[in-house]
C-alpha positions as CSV (number, residue, x, y, z in Angstrom):
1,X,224.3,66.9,178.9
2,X,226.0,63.7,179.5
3,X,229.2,62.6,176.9
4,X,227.4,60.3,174.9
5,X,224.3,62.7,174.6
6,X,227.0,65.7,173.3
7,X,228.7,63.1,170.6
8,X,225.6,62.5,169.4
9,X,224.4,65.8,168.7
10,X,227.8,67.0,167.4
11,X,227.5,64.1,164.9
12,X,224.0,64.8,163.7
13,X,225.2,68.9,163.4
14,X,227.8,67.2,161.4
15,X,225.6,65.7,158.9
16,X,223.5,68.7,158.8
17,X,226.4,70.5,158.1
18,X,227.3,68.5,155.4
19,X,223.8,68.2,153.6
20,X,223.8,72.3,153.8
21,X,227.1,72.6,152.3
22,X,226.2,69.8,149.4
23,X,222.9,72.0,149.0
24,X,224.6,75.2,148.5
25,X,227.4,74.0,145.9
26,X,224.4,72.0,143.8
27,X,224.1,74.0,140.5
28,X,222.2,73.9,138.0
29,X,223.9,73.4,135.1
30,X,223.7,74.8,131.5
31,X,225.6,72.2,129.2
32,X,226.0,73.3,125.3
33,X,227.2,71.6,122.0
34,X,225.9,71.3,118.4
35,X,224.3,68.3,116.7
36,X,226.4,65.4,116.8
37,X,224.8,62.2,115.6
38,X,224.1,59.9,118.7
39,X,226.1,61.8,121.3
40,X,224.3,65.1,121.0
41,X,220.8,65.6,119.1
42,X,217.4,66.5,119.3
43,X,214.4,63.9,119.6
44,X,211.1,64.3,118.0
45,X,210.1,66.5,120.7
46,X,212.8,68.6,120.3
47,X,214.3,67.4,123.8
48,X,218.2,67.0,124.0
49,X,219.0,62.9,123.6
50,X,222.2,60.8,123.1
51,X,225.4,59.5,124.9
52,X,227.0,62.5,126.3
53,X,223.4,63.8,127.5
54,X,223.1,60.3,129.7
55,X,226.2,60.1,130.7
56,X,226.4,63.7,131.7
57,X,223.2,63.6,133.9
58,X,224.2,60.5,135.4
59,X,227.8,62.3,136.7
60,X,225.9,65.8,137.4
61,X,223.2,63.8,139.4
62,X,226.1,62.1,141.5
63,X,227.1,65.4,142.9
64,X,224.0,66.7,143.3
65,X,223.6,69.3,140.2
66,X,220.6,69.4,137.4
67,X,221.0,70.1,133.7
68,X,219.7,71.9,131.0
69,X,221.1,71.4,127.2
70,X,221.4,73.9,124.2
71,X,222.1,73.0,120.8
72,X,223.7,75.9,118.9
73,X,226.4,76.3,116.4
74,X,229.9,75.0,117.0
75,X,231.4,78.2,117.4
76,X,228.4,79.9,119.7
77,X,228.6,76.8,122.0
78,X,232.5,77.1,122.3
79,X,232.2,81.0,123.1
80,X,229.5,80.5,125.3
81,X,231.7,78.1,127.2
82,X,234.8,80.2,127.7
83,X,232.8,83.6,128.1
84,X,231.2,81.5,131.3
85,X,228.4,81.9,129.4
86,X,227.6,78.0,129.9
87,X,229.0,75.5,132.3
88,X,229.8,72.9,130.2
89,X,230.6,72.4,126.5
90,X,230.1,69.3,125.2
91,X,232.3,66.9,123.0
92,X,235.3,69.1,122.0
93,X,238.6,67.3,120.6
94,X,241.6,68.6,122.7
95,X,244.0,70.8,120.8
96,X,247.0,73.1,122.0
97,X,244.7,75.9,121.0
98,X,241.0,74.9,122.8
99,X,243.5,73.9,125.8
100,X,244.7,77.3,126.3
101,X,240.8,78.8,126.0
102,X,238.9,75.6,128.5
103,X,239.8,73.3,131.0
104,X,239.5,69.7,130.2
105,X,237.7,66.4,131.5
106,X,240.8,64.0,132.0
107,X,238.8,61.4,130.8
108,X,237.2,61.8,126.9
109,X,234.0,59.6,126.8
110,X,233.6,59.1,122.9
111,X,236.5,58.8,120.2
112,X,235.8,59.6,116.1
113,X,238.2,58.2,113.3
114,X,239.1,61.2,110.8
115,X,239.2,60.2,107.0
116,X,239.0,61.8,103.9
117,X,236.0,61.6,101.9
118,X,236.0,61.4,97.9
119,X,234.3,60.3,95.2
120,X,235.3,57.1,93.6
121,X,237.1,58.8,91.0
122,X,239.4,60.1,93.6
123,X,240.0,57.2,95.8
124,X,243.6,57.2,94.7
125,X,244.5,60.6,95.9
126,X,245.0,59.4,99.2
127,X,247.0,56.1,100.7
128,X,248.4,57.4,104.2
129,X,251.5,59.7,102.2
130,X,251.1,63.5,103.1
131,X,253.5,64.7,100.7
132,X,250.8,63.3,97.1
133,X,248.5,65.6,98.6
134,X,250.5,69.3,97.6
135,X,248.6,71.3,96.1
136,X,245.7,69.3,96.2
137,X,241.5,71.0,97.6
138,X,240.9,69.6,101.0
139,X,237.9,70.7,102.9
140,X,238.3,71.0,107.3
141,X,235.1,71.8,108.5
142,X,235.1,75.1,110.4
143,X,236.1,75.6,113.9
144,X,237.3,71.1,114.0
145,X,240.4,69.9,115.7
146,X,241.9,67.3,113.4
147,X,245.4,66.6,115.0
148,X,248.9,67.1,114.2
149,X,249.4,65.5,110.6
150,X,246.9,67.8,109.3
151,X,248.6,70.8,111.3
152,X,252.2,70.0,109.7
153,X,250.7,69.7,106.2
154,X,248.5,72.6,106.0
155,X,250.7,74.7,104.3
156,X,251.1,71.9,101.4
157,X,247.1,71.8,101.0
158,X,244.3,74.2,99.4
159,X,242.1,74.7,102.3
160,X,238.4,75.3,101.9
161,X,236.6,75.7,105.6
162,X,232.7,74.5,105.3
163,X,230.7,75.8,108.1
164,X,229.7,72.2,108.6
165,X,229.2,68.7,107.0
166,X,226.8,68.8,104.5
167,X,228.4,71.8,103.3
168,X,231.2,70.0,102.5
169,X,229.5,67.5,101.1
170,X,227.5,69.9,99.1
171,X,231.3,71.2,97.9
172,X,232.6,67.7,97.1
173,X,229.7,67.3,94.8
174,X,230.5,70.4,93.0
175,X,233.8,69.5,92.5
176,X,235.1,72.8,94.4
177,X,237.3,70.4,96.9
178,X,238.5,66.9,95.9
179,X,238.9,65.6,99.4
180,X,236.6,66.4,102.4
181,X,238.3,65.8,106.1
182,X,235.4,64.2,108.7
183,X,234.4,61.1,110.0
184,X,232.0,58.6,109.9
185,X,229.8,59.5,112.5
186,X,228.7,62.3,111.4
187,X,229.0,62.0,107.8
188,X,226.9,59.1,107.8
189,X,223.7,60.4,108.1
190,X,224.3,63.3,106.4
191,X,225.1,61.5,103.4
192,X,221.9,59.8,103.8
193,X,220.0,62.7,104.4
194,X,221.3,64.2,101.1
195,X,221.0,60.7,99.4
196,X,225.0,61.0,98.3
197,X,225.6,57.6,99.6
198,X,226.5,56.2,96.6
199,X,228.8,58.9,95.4
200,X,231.3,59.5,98.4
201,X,233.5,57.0,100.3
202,X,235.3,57.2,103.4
203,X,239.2,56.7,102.0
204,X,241.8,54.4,104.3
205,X,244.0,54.8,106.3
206,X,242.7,57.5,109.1
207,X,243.9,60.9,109.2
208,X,243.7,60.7,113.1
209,X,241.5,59.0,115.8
210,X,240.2,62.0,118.2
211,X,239.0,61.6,121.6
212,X,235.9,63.5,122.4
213,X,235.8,65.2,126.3
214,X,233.7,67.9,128.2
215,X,235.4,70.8,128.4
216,X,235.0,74.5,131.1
217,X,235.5,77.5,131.4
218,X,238.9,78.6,132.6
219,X,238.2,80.2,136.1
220,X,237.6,79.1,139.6
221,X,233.9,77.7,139.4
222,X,234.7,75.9,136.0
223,X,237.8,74.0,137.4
224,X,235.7,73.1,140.9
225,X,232.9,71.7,138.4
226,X,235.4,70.1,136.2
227,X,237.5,68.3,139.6
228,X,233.5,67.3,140.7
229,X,232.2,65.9,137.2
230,X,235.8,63.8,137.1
231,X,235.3,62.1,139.8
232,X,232.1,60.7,138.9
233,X,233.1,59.8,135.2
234,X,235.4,57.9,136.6
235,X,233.3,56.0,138.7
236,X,231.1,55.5,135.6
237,X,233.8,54.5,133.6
238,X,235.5,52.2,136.5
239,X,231.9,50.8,136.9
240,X,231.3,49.7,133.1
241,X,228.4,52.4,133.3
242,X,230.2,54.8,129.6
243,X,231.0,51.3,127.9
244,X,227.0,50.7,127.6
245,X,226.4,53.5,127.2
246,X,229.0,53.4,124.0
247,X,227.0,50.7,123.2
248,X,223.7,51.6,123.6
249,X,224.6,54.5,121.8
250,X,226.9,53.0,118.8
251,X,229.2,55.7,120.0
252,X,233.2,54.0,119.8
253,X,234.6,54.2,123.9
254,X,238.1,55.0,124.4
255,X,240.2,51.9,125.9
């Protein structure tokens, strides 16, 4: 076999080598979340659609991995996730207590504005000052990360935990909380849904503004997914490809 003749065929087993290897490490991939209005819901068919579902099959399809999506309750999908139940849980705001239970995306893809929600009657109640609020019925929807303020003033507040937004909504209207904590993305339609438009505003300034990532499960195969999925967000970030999709999507895009 002459020199050139033996380079060659290294290089092809080379290649080979290296389309076996991508072959064996493709997955495919069980991603979970609950209904999230335009990142994460369900079509008319009943088929997963919004921002996070095309901008996760775009990164998983860069590294050579399908996908399959679940929508389930908030708290299922998180357990799922750091049982290794599921590969990837979709949407999560970081906290210090979700980062001790997954391992994060460095990059979130979607950011929410927290505010209160009140009737008009109530509008006054809040201004941006923690301390008028003693004493006062706030509703935090079960199982939400909503940032450090409302950490330090908990112990100031009478907290009611709604399973989820309507609830809470459903709560306000009863008069059993004055103040519901959520944003407008999903409380938007929900209001509509429940034709409460009319009777509940969003109240300024923001409690927070939370960035939304994909977290995994805390072991070996979820950090070598999370260091795989990274690299392609980026390149989807770096490439303009998540600020369309923001706006395809109405979905606010971190800076």
């Amino acid at each position: 076999m002459t020199a050139r003749l033996r380079s060659t065929v290294l290089l092809l087993c080379g290649l080979l080598c290296g389309v076996l290897g991508n072959a064996v490490q493709a997955r495919d991939l069980l991603a979970v979340g609950t209904q999230f209005p335009r990142v994460l819901e369900l079509d008319s068919k009943g088929q997963a659609r919004g921002m996070a579902v095309d901008l996760l099959n775009r990164a998983a399809a860069q590294q050579g991995h399908s996908l399959r999506f679940e929508i389930l309750p908030w708290a299922r999908a998180q357990l799922m996730v750091e049982q290794g139940l599921a590969d990837v849980l979709i949407g999560p705001y970081r906290s210090p207590e979700r980062l001790s239970r997954f391992l994060f995306s460095q990059l979130p893809f979607y950011e929410d504005a927290l505010v209160f929600y009140a009737s008009p009657a109530k509008a006054e109640l809040w201004r941006g000052d923690w301390s008028s609020l003693s004493g006062r019925s706030v509703g935090l929807v079960l199982g939400w990360a909503y940032g450090e303020a409302v950490e330090h003033a908990r112990s100031k507040l009478l907290i009611s935990n709604p399973g989820d937004v309507a609830t809470g909504l459903r709560m306000l209207q009863r008069g059993r909380i004055e103040l519901l904590a959520s944003n407008e993305r999903n409380t938007t339609p929900v209001l509509e849904a429940l034709g409460l438009t009319q009777q509940f505003v969003p109240l300024q300034p923001p409690i927070a503004v939370q960035a939304g990532h994909f977290a995994y499960p805390r072991n070996a195969q979820g950090e070598a997914l999370r260091l795989d999925l990274d690299r392609s967000l980026e390149t989807l970030r770096s490439t303009g490809v998540l600020r369309e999709l923001g706006r395809q999507w109405g979905v606010r895009v971190p800076d």
